[in-house]
BAKOLNU-642732 format. One record per residue (C-alpha): residue in one letter; x, y, z. Coordinates in pm, whole numbers, padded with zeros to 5 digits, always signed. Each point is the difference from the previous one (the first is absolute). Layout:
BAKOLNU-642732
aXYZ/...
end
This chain:
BAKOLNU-642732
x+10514+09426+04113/x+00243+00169+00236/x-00300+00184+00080/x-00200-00259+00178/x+00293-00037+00291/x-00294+00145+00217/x-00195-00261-00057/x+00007-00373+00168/x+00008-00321-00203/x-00363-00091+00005/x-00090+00371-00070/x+00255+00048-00292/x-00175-00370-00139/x-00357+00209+00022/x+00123+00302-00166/x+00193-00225-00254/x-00359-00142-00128/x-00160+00310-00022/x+00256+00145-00216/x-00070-00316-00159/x-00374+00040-00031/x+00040+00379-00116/x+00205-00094-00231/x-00194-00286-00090/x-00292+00232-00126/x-00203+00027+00318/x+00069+00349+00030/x-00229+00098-00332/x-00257-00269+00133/x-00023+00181+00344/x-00033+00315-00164/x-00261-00090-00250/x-00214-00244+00288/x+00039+00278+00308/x+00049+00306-00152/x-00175-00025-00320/x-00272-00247+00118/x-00079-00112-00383/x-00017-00312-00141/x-00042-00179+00361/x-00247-00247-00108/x+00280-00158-00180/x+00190-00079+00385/x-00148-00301+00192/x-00333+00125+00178/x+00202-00012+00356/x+00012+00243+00281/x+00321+00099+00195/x+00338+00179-00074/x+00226-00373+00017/x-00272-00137-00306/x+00029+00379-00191/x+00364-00124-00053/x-00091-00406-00122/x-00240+00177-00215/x+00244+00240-00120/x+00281-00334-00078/x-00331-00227-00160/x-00075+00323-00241/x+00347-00056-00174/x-00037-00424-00002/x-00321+00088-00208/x+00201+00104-00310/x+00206-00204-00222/x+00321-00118+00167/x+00306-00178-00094/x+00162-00224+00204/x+00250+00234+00087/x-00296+00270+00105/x-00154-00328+00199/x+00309-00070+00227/x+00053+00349+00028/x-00410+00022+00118/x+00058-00227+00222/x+00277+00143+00200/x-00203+00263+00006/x-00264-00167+00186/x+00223-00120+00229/x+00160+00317+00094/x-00363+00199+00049/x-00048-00269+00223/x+00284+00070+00203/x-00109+00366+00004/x-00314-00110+00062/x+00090-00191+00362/x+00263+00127+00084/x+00004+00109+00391/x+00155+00322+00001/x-00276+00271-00072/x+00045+00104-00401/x-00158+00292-00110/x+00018+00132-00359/x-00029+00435-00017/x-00008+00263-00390/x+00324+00204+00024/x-00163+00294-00028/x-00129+00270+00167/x+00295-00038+00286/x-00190+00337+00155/x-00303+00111+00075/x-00234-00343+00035/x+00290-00241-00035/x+00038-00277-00279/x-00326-00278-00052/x+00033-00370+00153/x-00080-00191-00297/x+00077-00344+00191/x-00004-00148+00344/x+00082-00396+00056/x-00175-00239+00224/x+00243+00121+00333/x-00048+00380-00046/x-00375-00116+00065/x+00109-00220+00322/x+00207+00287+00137/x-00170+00302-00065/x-00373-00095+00009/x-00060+00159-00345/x-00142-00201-00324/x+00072+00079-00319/x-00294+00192-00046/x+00057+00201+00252/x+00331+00150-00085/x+00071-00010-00357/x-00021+00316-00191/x+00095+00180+00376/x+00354+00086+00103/x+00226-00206+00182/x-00037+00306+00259/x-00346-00147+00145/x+00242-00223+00226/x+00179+00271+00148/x-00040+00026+00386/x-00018+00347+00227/x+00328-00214+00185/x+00170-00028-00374/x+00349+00112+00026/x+00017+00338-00185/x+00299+00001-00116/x+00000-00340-00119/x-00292+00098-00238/x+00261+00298-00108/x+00292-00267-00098/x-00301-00155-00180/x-00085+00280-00238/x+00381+00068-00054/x+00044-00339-00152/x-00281+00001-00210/x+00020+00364-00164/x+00354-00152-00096/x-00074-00328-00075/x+00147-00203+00228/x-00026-00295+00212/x-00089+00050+00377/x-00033-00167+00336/x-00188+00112+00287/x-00111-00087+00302/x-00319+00177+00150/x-00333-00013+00155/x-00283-00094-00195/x-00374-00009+00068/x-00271-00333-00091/x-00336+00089-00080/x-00098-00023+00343/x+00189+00258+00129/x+00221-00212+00153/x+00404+00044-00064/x+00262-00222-00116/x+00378+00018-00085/x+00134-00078-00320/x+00279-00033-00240/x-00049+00143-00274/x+00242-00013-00380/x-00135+00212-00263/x+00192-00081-00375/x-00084+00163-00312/x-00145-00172-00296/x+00096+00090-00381/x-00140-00073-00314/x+00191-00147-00319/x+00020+00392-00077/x+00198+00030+00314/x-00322+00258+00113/x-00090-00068+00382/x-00333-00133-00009/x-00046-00194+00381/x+00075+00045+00374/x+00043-00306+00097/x-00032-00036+00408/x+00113-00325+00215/x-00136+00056+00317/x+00037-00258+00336/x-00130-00007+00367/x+00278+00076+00251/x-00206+00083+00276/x+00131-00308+00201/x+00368+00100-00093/x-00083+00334+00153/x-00131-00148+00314/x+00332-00176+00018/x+00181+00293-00058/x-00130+00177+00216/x+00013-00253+00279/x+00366-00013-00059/x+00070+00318+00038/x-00188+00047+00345/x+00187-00318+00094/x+00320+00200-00104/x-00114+00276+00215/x-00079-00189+00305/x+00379-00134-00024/x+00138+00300-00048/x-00193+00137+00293/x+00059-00334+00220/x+00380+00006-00091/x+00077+00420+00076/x-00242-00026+00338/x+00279-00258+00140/x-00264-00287+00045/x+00147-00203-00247/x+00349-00078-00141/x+00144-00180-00327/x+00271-00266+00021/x+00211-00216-00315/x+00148-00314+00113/x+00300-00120-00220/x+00019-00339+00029/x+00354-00103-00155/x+00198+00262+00198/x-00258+00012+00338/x-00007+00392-00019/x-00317+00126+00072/x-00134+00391-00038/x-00172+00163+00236/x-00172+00334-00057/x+00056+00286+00263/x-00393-00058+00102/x+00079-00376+00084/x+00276+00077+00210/x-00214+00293+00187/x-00249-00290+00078/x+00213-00173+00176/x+00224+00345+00142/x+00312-00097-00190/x+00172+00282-00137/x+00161-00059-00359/x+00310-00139+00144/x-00069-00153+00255/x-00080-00349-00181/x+00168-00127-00241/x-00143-00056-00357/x+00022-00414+00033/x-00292-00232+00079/x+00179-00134+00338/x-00034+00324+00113/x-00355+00028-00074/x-00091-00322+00131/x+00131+00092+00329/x-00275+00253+00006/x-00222-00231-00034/x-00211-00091+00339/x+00150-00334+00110/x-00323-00180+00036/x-00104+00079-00376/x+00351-00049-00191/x-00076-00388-00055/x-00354+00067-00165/x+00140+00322-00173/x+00275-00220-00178/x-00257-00250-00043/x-00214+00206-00249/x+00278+00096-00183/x+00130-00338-00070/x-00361-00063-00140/x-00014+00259-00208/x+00335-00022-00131/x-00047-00362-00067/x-00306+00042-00207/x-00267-00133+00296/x-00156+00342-00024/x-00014+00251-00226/x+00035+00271+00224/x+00196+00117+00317/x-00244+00074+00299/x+00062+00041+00337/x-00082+00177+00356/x+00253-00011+00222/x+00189+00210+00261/x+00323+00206-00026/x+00214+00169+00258/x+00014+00356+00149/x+00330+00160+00116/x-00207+00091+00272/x-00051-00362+00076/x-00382-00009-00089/x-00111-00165-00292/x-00225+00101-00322/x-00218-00191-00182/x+00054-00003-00398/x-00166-00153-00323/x+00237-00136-00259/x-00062-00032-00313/x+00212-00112-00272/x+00098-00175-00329/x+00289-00158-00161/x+00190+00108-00318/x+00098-00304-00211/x+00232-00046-00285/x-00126-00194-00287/x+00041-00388+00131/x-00221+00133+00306/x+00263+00021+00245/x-00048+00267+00248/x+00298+00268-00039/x-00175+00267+00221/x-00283+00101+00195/x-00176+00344+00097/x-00311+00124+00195/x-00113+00251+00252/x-00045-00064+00348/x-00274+00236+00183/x-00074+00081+00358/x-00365-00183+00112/x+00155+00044+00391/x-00354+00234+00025/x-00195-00258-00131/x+00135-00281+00193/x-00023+00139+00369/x-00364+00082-00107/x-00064-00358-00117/x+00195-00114+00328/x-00247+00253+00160/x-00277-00169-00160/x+00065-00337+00087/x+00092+00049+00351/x-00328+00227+00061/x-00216-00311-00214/x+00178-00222+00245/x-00104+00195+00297/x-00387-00018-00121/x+00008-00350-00083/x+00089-00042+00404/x-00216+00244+00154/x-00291-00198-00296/x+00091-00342+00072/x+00069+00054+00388/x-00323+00289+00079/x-00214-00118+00310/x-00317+00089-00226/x-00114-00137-00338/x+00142+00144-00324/x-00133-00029-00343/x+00064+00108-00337/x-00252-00041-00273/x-00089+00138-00353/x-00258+00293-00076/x-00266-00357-00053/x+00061-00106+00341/x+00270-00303-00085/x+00230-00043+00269/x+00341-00006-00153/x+00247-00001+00313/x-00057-00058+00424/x+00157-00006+00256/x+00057-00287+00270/x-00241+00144+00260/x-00323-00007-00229/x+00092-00344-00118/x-00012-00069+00385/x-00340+00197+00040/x-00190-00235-00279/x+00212-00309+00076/x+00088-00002-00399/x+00391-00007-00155/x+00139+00302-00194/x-00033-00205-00297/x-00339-00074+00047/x-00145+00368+00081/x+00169+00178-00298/x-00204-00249-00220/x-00312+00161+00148/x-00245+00284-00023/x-00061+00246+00278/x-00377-00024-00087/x+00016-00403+00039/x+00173+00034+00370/x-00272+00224+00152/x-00286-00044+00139/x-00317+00010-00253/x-00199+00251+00247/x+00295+00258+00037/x+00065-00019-00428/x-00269+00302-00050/x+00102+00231+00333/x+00346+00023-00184/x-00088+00063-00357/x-00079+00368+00035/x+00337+00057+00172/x+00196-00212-00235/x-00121+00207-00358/x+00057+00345+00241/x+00377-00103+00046/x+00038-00162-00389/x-00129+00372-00098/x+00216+00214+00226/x-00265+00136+00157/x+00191-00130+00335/x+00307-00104+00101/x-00032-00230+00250/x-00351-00228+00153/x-00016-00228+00344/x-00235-00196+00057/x-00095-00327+00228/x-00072-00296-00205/x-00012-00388+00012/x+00219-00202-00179/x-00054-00359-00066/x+00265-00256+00121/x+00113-00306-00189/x-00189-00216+00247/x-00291+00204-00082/x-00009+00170+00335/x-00091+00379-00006/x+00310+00237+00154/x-00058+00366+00059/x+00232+00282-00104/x+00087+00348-00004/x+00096+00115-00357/x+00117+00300-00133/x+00058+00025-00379/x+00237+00243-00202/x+00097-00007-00387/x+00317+00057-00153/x+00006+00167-00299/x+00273+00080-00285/x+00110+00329-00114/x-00273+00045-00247/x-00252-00103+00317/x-00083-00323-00130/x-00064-00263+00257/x+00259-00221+00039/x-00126-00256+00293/x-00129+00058+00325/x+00105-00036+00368/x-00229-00173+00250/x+00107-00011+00340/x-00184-00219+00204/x-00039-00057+00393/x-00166-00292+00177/x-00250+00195+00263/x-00203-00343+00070/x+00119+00050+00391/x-00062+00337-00037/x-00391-00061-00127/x-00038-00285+00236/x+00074+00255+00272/x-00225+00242-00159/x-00314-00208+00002/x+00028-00138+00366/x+00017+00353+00067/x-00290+00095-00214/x-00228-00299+00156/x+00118+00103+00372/x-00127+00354-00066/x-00313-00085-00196/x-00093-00228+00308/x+00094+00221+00228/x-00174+00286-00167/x-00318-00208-00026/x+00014-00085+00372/x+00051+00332+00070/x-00326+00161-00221/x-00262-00065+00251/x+00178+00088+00358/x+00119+00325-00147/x-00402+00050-00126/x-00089-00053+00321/x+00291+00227+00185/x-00036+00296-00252/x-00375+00002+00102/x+00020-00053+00372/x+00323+00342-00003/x-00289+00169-00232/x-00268-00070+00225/x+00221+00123+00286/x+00058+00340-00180/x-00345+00102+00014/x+00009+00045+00352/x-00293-00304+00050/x+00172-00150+00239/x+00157+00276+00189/x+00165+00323+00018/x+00382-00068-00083/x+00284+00259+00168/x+00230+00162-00257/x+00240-00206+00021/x-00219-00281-00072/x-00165+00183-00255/x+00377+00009-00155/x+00052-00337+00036/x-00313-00134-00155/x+00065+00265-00308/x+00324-00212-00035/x-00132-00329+00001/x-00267+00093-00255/x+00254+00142-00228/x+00202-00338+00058/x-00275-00218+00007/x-00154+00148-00378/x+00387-00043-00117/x+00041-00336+00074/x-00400-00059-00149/x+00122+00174-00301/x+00324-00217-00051/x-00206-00363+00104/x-00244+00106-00285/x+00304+00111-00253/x+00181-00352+00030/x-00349-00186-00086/x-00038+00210-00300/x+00364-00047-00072/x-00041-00343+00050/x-00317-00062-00162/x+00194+00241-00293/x+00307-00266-00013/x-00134-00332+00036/x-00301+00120-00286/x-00335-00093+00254/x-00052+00364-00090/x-00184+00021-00324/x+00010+00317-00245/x-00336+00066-00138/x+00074+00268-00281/x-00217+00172-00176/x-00027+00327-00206/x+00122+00322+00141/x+00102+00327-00040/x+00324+00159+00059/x-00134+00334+00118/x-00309-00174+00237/x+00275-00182+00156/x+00211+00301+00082/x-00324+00221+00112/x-00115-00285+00197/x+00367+00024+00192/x+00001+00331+00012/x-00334-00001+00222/x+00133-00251+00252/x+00281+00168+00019/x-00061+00404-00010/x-00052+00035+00373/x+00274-00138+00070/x+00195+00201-00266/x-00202+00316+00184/x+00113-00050+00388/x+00386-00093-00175/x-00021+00377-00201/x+00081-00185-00330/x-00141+00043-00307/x-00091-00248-00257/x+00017+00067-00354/x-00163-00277-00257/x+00079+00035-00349/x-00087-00327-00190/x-00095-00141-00342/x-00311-00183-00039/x+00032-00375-00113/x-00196-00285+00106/x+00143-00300+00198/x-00035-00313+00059/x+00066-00049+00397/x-00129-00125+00380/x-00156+00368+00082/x+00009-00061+00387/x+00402-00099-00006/x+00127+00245-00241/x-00217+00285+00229/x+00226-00168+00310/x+00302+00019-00201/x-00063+00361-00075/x-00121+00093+00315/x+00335-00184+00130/x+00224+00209-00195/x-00181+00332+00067/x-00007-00080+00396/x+00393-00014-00047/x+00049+00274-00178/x-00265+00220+00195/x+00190-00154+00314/x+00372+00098-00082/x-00091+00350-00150/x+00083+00291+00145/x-00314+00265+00059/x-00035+00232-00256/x+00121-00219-00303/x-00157-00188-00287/x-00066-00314-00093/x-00126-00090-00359/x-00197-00320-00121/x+00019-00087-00404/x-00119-00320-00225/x+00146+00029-00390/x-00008-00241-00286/x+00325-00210-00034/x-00040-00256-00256/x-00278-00245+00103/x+00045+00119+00341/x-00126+00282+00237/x+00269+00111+00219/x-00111+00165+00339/x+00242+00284+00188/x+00019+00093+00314/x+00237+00315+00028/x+00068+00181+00373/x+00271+00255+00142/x+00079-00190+00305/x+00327-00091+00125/x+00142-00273-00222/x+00086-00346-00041/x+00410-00088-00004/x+00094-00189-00334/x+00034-00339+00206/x-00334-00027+00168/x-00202+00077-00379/x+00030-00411-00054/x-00050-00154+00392/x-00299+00242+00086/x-00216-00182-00191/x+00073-00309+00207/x-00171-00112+00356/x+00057+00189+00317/x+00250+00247-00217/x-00007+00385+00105/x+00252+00248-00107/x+00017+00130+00386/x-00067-00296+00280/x-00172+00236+00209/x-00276+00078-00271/x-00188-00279+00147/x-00049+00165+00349/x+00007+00340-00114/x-00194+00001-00323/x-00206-00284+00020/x+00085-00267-00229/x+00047-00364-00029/x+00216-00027-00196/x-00195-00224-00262/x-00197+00274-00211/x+00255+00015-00284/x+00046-00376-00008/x-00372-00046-00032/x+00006+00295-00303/x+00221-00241-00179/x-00217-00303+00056/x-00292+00151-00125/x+00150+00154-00269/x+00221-00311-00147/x-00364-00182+00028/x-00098+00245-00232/x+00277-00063-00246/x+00155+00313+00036/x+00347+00162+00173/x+00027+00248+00317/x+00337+00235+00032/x+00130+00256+00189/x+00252+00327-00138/x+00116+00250+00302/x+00245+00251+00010/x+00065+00019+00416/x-00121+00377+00128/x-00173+00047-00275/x-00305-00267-00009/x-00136-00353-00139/x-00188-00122-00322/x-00172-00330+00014/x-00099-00146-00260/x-00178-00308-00114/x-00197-00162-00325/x-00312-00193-00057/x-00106-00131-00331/x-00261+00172-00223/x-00375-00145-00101/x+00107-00289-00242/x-00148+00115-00347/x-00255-00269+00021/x-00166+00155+00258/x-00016+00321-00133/x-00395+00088-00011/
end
């Protein structure tokens, strides 16, 4: 027995009844059911290794028994069942060969199957070696083969592999088994999961490391409190914390405690008490101590009592470490979160958080203001349910481009809808926040009230739309009267008044021009103008603009250059000509002589995207965004000099936002312009 010291109680019990059945007579049964295979009708007509060894105990109760052979039967039964169900992985190997292919399993249990994978089937007659993992310790596998070629007991712990392929720890005590001979006849092998364990283990140790690490890096010190004398240790790293040398404090907790920043002492003490009293099982505290210097650091304590066997506390030890890092960034944090929550609450426009599904989740007071509802009130809403039905759609496309990443940022003018039900305009511009794996988080909406602003805009709109229409027919009638006077029909003019009709032509088809641009732009913006698409062609609308505008290309020495991919569209031919034609003029008009400018169309999604490339001087970064708006020219003295209105890119973007589509400029200044702009494709349906 003084063999089985290797083994624990439960395991020594398993080993104990199969000595028992081996002795018993199993043995010979084994041998003549699984390696003889005679005679097995005589066994119960059951599959499985755990009813092999019930039939191999009901094959003996078939014979004649005494009583004492009964009793003795019966233990029997109760120790295979034992062996049977027991939890610890039991698995049964032939002695022999201990080389070349290893000894036979000639039993597994019911928890060999559960941790391994393997059935009976599957293993027996194959060696024990089947479970042996490319991570199996070598030389553990050596101390293995040692014991057995002498014939002795061995633990191990190693690696071992499940049918899967997947790997598992395990303990594993190998005994010998001898018949009444005294001739080894059995391995027998105990074998139990200690994968957790090794988890543990292993987590203990990196916890030992980070310590050790913590501890010699001087961010953290250890301390032991006596409590019956009041002396209290404190390691060198301690005292360096607070820039004590090792003298230079005594080793008594009034000392220590004088260290202690005044403010905190009381709570300090006050944690201790409840700790040492039994309110808490554990000492645990942030507080401040003392610099020579006369600054302060910020430590975690951590500690527990020692206690003699009536629970009294005779002594308690810990570590303190230095957070002082940590704390002047939280103190960082909270003042910079305070800072926000002002500039939020107390912002002259509106503020609004809300989730990726439009749910407002925090505002500030000034959009409360805007739509007359309380804080409490708004973050119970929707985005969607707060604006106005007609300007849901205009927004959509914007919205998924910003969920997506495709941009950063959107603004847009939109209506919200008030608590009273009244309609209030806005400026919005939208940004996301993402985390670090660029998930959204929850978006910002900054909003600005721009009802004035509107207001202002549409007096101004109606004052120049009535002025413009008052203005149609006297300029008719003064462009022909200057034109009639030109042709020398009513008179020889002098030179000079030769000059100064030539100026008041130029003037008077200028100002003609711009009347007749802000009643298409207005026609454009209030919708009187009506699209009527129909089926085109990319490259019959650039050819047509390239006949309009080719003599005018010709007197400017430019060249133009078309290169475009045929797709059918479905568009207003007349306004997207204009819009071309528009685009060209510019380019042709800021060009130098001698350069290029190219036209394109390409397929981009369901879209045709038109390109108008030149080599003239440039647009700055700051004026690619406000030239598309009224009476907006890079240089103010374009209008006299070049020509223009003024109004010919804000009427592009009309037409082509009627259209459904999106108009853009890139530049690089000195270098030249692209415009660019998209219309949709013929809808499928409509394909002939």
């Amino acid at each position: 027995m003084s063999n089985w010291g290797i083994l624990t109680n439960t395991q020594i019990l398993t080993v104990m009844c199969l000595f028992f059945l081996i002795a018993s007579g199993l043995y010979t049964l084994i041998r003549w059911s699984w390696q003889q295979r005679r005679s097995i009708a005589q066994l119960p007509q059951q599959v499985g290794q755990d009813r092999r060894l019930e039939g191999a105990v009901a094959s003996r109760s078939d014979r004649s028994s005494t009583p004492v052979e009964n009793q003795e039967l019966t233990h029997l039964r109760l120790l295979q069942s034992v062996v049977v169900n027991a939890n610890d992985a039991i698995l049964i190997s032939t002695t022999e060969p201990i080389s070349d292919t290893g000894p036979s399993i000639v039993y597994v249990n019911k928890a060999f199957t559960r941790m391994t994978g393997y059935s009976f089937e599957e293993v027996v007659g194959k060696t024990p070696r089947i479970l042996q993992s490319a991570k199996t310790d070598r030389s553990q596998l050596d101390k293995i083969r040692a014991a057995l070629l002498t014939w002795q007991p061995v633990r191990v712990e190693l690696i071992n592999s499940r049918k899967d392929g997947s790997d598992f720890w395990v303990e594993l005590n190998i005994v010998p088994v001898a018949d009444e001979q005294g001739w080894f006849t059995h391995w027998i092998s105990v074998q139990r999961d200690i994968t957790e364990q090794k988890k543990v283990e292993q987590a203990l140790r990196e916890s030992q490391q980070h310590c050790k690490l913590a501890v010699a890096s001087g961010k953290m010190g250890l301390w032991d409190w006596n409590l019956k004398t009041q002396e209290i240790y404190l390691d060198p790293n301690l005292k360096a914390m607070m820039g004590v040398g090792g003298d230079e404090i005594s080793n008594y907790v009034q000392s220590w405690s004088q260290l202690v920043y005044p403010e905190d002492l009381e709570q300090l003490l006050v944690a201790a008490n409840e700790h040492l009293e039994g309110l808490k099982p554990e000492f645990e505290i942030e507080y401040r101590m003392l610099h020579q210097d006369g600054s302060f650091c910020w430590v975690y304590a951590h500690g527990r009592a020692i206690r003699d066997a009536s629970g009294f506390p005779e002594r308690m030890m810990g570590i303190n470490a230095d957070i002082t890092e940590r704390k002047q960034a939280e103190i960082a944090l909270q003042r910079s979160e305070s800072r926000f929550r002002e500039v939020f609450d107390e912002a002259p426009i509106g503020i609004a958080l809300s989730y990726s599904d439009e749910q407002l989740f925090q505002v500030n007071r000034t959009f409360c203001q805007m739509l007359g509802y309380s804080g409490q009130e708004l973050n119970t809403l929707n985005l969607k349910e707060i604006t106005h039905p007609l300007d849901l759609e205009a927004e959509q496309a914007h919205f998924q481009q910003l969920l997506d990443g495709e941009i950063s940022v959107y603004q847009l003018e939109k209506r919200y809808v008030k608590k009273n039900k009244d309609f209030l305009w806005t400026q919005v511009t939208r940004g996301v926040i993402r985390d670090q794996n660029n998930r959204v988080l929850h978006l910002l909406n900054m909003i600005q009230d721009i009802t004035e602003r509107r207001q202002v805009e549409k007096m101004k709109d109606d004052f120049v739309s009535i002025v413009s229409h008052e203005l149609r027919t006297p300029l008719t009638s003064l462009r022909g009267a200057l034109g009639l006077l030109s042709t020398g029909k009513l008179g020889e003019l002098g030179a000079q008044g030769k000059r100064m009709l030539e100026f008041a032509l130029i003037d008077t088809d200028l100002l003609v021009r711009l009347v007749a641009d802000i009643l298409d732009l207005e026609r454009l913006k209030s919708g009187t103008l009506t699209l009527a698409p129909q089926i085109c062609h990319t490259a019959e609308l650039l050819q047509q603009v390239v006949q309009i505008m080719q003599p005018l290309a010709m007197d400017a020495q430019i060249t133009l250059v078309v290169n475009v991919v045929e797709a059918p569209v479905w568009t207003d031919r007349d306004h997207i000509v204009q819009t071309l034609t528009n685009l060209l003029g510019n380019a042709i008009k800021f060009s130098p002589p001698g350069s290029t400018i190219w036209l394109s169309a390409k397929l981009q999604g369901n879209e045709a995207m038109f390109q108008v490339k030149d080599q003239g001087r440039g647009i700055p970064a700051d004026k690619l965004e406000i030239i598309f708006e009224r009476f907006q020219q890079v240089d103010a003295s374009d209008s006299r000099r070049r020509g223009g209105t003024g109004l010919g890119l804000a009427i592009c973007r009309s037409i082509v936002q009627q259209h459904g589509g999106r108009i853009w400029a890139e530049s690089v200044v000195g270098v030249g312009s692209t415009f660019y702009f998209t219309i949709p494709l013929l809808p499928q349906e409509l394909i002939p």
